[in-house]
PQR file with spaces between the fields and no chain letter, atoms N, CA, C, O and H, PARSE charges and radii, in Angstrom:
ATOM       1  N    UNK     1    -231.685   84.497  -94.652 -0.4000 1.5000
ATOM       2  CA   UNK     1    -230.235   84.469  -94.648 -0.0000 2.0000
ATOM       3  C    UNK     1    -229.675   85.840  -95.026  0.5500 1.7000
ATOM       4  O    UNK     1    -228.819   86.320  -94.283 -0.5500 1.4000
ATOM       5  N    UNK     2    -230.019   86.428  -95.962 -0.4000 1.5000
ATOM       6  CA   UNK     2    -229.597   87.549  -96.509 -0.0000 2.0000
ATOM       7  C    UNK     2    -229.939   89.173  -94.867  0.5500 1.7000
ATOM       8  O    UNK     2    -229.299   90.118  -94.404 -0.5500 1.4000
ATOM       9  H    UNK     2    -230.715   86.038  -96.566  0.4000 1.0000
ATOM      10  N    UNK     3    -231.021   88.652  -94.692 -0.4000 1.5000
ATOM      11  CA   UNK     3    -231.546   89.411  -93.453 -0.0000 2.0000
ATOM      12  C    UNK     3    -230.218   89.647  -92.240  0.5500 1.7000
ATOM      13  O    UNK     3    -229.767   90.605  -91.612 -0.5500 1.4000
ATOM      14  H    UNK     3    -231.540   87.884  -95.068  0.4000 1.0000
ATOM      15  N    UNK     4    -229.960   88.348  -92.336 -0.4000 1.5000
ATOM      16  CA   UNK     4    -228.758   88.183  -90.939 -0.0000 2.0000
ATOM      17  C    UNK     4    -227.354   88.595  -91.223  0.5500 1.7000
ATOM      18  O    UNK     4    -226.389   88.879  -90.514 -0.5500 1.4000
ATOM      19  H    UNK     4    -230.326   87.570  -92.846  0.4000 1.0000
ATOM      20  N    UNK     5    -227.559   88.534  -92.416 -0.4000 1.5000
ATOM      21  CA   UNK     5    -225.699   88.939  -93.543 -0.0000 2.0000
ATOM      22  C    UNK     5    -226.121   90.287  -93.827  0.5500 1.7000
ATOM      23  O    UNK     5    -225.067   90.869  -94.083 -0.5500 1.4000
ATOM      24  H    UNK     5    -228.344   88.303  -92.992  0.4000 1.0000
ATOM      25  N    UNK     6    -226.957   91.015  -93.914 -0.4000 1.5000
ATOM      26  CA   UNK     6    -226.914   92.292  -94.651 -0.0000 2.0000
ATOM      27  C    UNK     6    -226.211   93.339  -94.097  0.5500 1.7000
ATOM      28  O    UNK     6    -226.068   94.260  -94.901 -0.5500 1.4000
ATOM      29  H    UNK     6    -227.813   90.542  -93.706  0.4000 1.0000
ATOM      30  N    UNK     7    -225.709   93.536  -92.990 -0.4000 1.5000
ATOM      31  CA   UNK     7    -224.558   94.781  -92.723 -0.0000 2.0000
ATOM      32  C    UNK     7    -223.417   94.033  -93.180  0.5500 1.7000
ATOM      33  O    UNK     7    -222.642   94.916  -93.546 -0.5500 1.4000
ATOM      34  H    UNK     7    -225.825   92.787  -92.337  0.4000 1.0000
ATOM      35  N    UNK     8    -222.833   92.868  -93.383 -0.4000 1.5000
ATOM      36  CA   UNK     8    -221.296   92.183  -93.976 -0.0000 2.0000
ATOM      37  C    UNK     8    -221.801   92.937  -95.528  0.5500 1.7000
ATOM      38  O    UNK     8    -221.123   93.876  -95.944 -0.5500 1.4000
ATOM      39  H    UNK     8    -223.463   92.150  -93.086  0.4000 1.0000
ATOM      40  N    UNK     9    -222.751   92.565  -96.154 -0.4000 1.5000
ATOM      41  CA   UNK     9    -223.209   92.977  -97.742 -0.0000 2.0000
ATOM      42  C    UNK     9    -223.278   94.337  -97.908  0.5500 1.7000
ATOM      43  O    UNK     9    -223.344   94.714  -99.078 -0.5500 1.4000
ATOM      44  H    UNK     9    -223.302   91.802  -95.816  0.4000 1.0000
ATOM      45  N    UNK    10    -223.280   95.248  -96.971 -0.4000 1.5000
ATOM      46  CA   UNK    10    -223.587   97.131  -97.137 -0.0000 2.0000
ATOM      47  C    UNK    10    -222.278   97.305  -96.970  0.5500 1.7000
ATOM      48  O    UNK    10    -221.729   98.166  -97.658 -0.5500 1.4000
ATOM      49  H    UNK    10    -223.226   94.942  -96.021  0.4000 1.0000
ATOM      50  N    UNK    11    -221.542   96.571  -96.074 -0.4000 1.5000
ATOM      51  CA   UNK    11    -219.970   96.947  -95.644 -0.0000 2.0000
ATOM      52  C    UNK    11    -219.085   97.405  -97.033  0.5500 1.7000
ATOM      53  O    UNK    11    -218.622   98.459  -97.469 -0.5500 1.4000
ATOM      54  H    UNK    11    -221.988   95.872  -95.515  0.4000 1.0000
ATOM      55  N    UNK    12    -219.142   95.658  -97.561 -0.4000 1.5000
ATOM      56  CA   UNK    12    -218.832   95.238  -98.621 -0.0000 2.0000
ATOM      57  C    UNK    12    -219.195   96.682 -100.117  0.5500 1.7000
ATOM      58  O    UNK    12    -218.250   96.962 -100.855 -0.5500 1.4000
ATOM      59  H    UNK    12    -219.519   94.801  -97.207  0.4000 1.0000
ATOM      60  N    UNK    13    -219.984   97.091 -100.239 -0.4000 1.5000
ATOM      61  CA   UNK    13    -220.100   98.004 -100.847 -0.0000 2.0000
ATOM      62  C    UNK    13    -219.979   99.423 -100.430  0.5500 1.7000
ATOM      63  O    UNK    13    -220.266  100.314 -101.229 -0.5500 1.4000
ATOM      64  H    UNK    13    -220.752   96.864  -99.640  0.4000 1.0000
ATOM      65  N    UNK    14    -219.670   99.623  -99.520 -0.4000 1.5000
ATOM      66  CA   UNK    14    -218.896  100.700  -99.062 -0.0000 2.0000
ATOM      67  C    UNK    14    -217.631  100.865  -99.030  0.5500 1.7000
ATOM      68  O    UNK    14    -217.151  101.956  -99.334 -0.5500 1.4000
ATOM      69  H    UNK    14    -219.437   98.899  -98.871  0.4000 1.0000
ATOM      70  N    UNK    15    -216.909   99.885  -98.680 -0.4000 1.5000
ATOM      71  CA   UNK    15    -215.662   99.911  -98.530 -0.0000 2.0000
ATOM      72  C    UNK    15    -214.538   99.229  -99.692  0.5500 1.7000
ATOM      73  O    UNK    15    -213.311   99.327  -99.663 -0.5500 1.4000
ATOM      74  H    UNK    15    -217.299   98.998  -98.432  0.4000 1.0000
ATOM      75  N    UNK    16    -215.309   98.582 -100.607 -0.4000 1.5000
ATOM      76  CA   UNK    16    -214.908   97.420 -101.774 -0.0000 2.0000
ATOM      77  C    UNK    16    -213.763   96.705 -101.320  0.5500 1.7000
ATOM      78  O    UNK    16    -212.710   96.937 -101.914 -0.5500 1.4000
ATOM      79  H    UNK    16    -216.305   98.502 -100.630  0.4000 1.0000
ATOM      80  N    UNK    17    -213.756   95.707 -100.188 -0.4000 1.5000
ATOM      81  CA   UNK    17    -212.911   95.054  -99.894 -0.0000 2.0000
ATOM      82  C    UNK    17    -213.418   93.741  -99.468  0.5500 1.7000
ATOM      83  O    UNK    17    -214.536   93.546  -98.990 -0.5500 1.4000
ATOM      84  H    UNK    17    -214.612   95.518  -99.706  0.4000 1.0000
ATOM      85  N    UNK    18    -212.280   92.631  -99.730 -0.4000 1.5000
ATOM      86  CA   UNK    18    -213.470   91.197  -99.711 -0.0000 2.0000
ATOM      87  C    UNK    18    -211.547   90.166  -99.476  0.5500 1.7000
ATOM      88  O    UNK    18    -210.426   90.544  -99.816 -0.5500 1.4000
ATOM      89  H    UNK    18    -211.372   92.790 -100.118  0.4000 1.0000
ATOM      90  N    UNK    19    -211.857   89.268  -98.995 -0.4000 1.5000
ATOM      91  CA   UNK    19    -210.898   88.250  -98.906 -0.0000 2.0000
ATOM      92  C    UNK    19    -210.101   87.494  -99.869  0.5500 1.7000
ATOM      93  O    UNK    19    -209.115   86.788  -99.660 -0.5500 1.4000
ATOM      94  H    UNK    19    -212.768   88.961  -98.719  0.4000 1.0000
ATOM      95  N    UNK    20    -210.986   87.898 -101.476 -0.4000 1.5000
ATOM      96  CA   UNK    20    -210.730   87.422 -102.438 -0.0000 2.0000
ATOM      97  C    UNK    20    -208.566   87.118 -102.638  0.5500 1.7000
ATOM      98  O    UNK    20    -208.158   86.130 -103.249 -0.5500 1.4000
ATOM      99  H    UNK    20    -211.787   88.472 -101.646  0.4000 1.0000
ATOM     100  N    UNK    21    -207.994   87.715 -102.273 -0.4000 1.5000
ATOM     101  CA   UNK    21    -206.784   87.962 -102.325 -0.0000 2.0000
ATOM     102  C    UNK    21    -206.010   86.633 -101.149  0.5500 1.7000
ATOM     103  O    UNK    21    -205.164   85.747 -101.270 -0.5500 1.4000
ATOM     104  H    UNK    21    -208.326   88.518 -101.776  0.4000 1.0000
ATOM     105  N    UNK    22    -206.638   87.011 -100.365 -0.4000 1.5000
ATOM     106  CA   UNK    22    -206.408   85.570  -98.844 -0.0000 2.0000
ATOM     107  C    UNK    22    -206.609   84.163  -99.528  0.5500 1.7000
ATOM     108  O    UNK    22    -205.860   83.187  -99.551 -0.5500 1.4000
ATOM     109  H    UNK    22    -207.326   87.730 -100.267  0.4000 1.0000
ATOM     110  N    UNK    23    -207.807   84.357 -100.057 -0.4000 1.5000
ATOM     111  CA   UNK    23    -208.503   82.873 -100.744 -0.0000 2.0000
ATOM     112  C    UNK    23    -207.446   82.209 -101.434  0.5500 1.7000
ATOM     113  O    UNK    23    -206.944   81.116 -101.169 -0.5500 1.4000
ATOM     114  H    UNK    23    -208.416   85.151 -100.038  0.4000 1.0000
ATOM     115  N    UNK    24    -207.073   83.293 -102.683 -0.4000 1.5000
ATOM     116  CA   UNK    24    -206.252   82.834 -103.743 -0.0000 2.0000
ATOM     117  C    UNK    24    -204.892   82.046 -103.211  0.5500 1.7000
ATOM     118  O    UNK    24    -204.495   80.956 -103.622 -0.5500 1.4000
ATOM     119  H    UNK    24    -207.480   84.181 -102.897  0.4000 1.0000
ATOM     120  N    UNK    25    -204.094   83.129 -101.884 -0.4000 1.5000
ATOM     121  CA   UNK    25    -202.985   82.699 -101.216 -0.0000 2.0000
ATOM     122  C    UNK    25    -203.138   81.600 -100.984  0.5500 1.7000
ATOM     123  O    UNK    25    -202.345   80.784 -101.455 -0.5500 1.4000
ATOM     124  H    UNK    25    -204.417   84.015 -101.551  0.4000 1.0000
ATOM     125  N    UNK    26    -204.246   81.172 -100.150 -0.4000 1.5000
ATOM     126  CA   UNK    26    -204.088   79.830  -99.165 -0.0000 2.0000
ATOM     127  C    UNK    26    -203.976   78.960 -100.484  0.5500 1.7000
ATOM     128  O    UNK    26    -202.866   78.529 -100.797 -0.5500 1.4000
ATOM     129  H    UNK    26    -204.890   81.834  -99.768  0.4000 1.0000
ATOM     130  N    UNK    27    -205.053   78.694 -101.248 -0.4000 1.5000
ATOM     131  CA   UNK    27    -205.380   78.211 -102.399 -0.0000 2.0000
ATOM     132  C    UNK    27    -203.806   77.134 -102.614  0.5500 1.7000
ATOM     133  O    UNK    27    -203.523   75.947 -102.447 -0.5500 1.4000
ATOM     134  H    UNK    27    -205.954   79.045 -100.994  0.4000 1.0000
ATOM     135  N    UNK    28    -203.023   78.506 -103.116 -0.4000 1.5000
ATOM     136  CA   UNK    28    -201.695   78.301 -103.454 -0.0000 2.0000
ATOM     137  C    UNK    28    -200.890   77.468 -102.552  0.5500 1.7000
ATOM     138  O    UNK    28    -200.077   76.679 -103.035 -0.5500 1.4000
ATOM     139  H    UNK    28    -203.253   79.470 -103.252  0.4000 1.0000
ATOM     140  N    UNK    29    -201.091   77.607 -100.910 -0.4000 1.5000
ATOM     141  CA   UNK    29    -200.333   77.033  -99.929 -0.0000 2.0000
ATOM     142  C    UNK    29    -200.640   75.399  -99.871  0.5500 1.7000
ATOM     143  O    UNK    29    -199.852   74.488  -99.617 -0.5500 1.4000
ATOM     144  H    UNK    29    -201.751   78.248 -100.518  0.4000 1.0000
ATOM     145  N    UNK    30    -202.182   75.337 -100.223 -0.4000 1.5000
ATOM     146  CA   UNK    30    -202.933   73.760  -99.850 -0.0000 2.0000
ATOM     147  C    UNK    30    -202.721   73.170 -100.947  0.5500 1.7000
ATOM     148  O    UNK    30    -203.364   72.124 -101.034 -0.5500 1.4000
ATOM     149  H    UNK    30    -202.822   76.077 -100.429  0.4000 1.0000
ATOM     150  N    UNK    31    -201.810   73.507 -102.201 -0.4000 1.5000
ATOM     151  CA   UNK    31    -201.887   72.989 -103.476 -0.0000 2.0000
ATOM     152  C    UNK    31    -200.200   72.408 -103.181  0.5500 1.7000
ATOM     153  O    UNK    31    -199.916   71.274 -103.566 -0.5500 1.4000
ATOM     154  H    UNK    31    -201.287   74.357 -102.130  0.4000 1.0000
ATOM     155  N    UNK    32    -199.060   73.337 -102.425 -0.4000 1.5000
ATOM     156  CA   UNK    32    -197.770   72.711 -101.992 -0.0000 2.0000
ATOM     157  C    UNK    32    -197.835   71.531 -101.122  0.5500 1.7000
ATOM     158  O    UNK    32    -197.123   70.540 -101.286 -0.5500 1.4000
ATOM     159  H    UNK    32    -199.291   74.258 -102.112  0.4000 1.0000
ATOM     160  N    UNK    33    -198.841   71.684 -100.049 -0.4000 1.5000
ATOM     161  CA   UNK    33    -199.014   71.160  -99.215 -0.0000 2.0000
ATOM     162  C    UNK    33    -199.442   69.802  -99.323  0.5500 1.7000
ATOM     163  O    UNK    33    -198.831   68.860  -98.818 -0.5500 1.4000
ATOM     164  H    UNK    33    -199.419   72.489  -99.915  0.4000 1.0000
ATOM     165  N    UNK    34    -200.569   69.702 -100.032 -0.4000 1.5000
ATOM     166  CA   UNK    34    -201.192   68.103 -100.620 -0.0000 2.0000
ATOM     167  C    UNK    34    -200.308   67.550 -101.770  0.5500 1.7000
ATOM     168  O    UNK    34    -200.399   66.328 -101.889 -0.5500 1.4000
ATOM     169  H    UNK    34    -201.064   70.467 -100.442  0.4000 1.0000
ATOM     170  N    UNK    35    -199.132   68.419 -103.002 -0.4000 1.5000
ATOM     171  CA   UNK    35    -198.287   68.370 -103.849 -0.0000 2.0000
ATOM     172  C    UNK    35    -196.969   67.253 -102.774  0.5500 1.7000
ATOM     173  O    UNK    35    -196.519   66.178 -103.171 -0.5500 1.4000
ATOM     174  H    UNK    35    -199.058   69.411 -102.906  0.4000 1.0000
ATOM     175  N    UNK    36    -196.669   67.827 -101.616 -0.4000 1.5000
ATOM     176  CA   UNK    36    -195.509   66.939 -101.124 -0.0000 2.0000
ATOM     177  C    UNK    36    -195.765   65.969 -100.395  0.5500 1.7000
ATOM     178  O    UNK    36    -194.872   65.241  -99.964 -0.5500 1.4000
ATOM     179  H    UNK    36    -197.034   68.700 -101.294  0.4000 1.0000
ATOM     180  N    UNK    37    -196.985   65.798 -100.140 -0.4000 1.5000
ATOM     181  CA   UNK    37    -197.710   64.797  -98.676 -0.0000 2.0000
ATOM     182  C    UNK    37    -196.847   64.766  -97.946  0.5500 1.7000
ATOM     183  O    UNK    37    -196.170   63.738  -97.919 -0.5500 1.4000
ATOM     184  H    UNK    37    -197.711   66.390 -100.490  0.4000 1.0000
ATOM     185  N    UNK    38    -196.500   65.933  -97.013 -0.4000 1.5000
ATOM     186  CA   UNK    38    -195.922   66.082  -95.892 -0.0000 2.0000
ATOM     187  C    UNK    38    -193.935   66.421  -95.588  0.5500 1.7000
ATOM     188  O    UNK    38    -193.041   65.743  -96.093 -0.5500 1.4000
ATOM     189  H    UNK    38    -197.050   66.768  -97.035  0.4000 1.0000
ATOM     190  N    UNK    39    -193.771   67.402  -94.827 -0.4000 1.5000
ATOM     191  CA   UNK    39    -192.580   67.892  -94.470 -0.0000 2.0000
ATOM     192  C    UNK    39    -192.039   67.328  -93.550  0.5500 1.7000
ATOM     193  O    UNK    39    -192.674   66.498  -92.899 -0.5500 1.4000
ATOM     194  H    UNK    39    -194.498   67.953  -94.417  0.4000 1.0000
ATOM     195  N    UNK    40    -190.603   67.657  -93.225 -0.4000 1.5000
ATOM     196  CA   UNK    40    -189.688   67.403  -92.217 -0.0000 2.0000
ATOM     197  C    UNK    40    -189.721   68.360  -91.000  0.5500 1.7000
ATOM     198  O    UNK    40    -189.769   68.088  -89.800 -0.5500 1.4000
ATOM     199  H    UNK    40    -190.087   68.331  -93.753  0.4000 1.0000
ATOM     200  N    UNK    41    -189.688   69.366  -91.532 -0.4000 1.5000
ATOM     201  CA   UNK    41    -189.980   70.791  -90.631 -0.0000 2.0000
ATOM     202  C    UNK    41    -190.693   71.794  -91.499  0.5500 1.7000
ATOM     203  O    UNK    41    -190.819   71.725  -92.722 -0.5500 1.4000
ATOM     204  H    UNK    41    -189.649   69.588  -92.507  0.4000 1.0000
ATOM     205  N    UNK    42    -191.161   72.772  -90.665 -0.4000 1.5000
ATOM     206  CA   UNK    42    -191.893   74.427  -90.752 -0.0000 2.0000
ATOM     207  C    UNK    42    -190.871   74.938  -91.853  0.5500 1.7000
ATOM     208  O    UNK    42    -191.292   75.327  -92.943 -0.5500 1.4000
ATOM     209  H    UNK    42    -191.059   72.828  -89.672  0.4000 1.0000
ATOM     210  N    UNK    43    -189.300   74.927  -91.494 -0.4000 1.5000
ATOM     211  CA   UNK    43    -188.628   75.285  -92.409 -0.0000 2.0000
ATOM     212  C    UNK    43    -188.786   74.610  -94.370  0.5500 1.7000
ATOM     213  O    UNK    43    -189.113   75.108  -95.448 -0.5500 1.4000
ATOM     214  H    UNK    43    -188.958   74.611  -90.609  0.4000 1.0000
ATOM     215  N    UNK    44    -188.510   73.800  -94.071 -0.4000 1.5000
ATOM     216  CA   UNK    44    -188.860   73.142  -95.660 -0.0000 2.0000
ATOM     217  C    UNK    44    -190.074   73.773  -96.361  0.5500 1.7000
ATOM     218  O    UNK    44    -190.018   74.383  -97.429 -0.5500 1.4000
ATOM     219  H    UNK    44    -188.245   73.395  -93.196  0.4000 1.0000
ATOM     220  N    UNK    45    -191.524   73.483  -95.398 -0.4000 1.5000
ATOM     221  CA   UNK    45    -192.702   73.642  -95.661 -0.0000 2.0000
ATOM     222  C    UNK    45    -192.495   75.205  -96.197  0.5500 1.7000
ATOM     223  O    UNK    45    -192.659   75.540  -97.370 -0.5500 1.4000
ATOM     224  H    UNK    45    -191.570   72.988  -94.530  0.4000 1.0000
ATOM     225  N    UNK    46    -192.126   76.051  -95.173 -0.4000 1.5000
ATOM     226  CA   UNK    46    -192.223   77.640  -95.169 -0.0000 2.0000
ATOM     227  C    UNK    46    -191.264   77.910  -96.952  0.5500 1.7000
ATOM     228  O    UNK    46    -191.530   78.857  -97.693 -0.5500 1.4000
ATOM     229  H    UNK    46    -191.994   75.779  -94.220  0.4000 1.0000
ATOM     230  N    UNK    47    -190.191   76.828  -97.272 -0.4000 1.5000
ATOM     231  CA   UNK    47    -189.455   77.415  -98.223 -0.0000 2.0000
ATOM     232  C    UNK    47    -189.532   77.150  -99.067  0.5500 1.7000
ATOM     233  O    UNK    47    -188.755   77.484  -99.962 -0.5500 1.4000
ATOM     234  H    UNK    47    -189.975   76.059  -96.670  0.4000 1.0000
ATOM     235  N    UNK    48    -191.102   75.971  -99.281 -0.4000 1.5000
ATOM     236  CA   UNK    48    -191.608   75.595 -100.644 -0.0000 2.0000
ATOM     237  C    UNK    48    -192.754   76.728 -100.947  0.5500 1.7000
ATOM     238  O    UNK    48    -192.803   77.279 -102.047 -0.5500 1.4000
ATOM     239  H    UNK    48    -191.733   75.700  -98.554  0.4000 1.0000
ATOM     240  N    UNK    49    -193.658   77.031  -99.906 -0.4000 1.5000
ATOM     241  CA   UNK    49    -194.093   78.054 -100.032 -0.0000 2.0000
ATOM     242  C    UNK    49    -193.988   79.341 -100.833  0.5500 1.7000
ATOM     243  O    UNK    49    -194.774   79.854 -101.629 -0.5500 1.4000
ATOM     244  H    UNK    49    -193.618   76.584  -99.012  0.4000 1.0000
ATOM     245  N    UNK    50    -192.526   79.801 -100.298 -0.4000 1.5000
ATOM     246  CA   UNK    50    -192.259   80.861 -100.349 -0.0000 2.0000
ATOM     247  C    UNK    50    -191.622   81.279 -102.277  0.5500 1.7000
ATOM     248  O    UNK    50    -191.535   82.263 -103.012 -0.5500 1.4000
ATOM     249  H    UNK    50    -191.887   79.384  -99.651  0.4000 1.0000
ATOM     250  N    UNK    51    -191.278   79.564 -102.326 -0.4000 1.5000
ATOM     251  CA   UNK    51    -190.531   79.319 -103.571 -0.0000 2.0000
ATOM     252  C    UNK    51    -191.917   79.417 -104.436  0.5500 1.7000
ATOM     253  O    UNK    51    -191.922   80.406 -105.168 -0.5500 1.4000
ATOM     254  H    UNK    51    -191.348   78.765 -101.729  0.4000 1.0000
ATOM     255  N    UNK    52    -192.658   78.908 -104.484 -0.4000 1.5000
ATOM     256  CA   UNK    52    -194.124   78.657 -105.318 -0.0000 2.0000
ATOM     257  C    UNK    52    -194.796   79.510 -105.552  0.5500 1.7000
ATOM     258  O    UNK    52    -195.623   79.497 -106.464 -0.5500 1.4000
ATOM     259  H    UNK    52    -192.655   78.104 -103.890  0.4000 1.0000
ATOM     260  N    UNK    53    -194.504   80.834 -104.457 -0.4000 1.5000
ATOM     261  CA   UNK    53    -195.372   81.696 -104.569 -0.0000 2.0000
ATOM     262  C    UNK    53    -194.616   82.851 -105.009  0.5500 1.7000
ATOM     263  O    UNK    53    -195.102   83.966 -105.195 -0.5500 1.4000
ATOM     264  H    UNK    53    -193.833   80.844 -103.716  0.4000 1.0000
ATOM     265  N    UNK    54    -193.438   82.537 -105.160 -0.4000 1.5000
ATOM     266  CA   UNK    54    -192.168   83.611 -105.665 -0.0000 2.0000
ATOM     267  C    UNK    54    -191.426   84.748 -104.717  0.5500 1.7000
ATOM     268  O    UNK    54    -190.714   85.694 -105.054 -0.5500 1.4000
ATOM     269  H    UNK    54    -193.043   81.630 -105.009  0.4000 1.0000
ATOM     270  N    UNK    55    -191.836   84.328 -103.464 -0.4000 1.5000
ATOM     271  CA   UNK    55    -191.232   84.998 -102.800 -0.0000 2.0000
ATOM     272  C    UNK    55    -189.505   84.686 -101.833  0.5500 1.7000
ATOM     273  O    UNK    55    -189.177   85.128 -100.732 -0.5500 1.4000
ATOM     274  H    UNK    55    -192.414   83.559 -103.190  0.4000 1.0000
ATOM     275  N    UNK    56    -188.790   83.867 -102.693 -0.4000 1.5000
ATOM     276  CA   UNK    56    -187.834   83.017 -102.261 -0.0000 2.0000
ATOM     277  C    UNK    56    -186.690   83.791 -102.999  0.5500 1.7000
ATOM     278  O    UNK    56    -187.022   84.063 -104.153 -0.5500 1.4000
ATOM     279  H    UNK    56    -189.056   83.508 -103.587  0.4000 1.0000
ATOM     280  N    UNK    57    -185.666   84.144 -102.721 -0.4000 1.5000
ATOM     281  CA   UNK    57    -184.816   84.866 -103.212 -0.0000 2.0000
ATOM     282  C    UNK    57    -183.860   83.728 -103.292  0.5500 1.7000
ATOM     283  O    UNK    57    -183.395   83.076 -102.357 -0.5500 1.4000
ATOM     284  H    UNK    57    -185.397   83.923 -101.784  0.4000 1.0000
ATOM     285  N    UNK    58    -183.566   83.554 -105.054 -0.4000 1.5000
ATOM     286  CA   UNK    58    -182.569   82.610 -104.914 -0.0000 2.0000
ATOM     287  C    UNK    58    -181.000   82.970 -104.903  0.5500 1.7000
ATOM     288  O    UNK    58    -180.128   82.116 -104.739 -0.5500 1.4000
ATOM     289  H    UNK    58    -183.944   84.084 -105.813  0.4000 1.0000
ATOM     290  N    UNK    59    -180.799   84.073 -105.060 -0.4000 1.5000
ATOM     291  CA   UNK    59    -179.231   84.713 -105.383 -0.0000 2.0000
ATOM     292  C    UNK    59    -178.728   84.962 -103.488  0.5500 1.7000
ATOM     293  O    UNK    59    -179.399   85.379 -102.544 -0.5500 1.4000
ATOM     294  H    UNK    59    -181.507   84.766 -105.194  0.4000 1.0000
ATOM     295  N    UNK    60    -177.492   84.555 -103.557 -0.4000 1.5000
ATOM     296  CA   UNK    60    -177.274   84.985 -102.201 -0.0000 2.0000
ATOM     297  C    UNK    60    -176.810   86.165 -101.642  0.5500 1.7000
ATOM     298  O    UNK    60    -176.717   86.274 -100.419 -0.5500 1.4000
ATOM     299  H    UNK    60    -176.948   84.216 -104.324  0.4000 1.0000
């Protein structure tokens, strides 16, 4: 296994970059997501998201 992964593993230490940051996001998205069991629209969904993850500007 390691044989067939080993240029992803040399990459990885060359470049020090890894998904770790993506992971955490989704993490956050599937935790709103299973939290409301289900939306009305993309909009709602997108603005609990955005609220949870602090990117929701509440001042107008």
């Amino acid at each position: 296994m390691i044989k067939s992964h080993l240029p992803n593993l040399l990459t990885y230490f060359q470049h020090r970059i890894s998904n770790a940051v993506a992971e955490g996001l989704n993490s956050k998205i599937q935790t709103v997501k299973s939290n409301a069991r289900g939306y009305r629209s993309f909009d709602g969904f997108r603005n609990s998201i955005q609220f949870y993850c602090g990117g929701l500007k509440m001042a107008p």
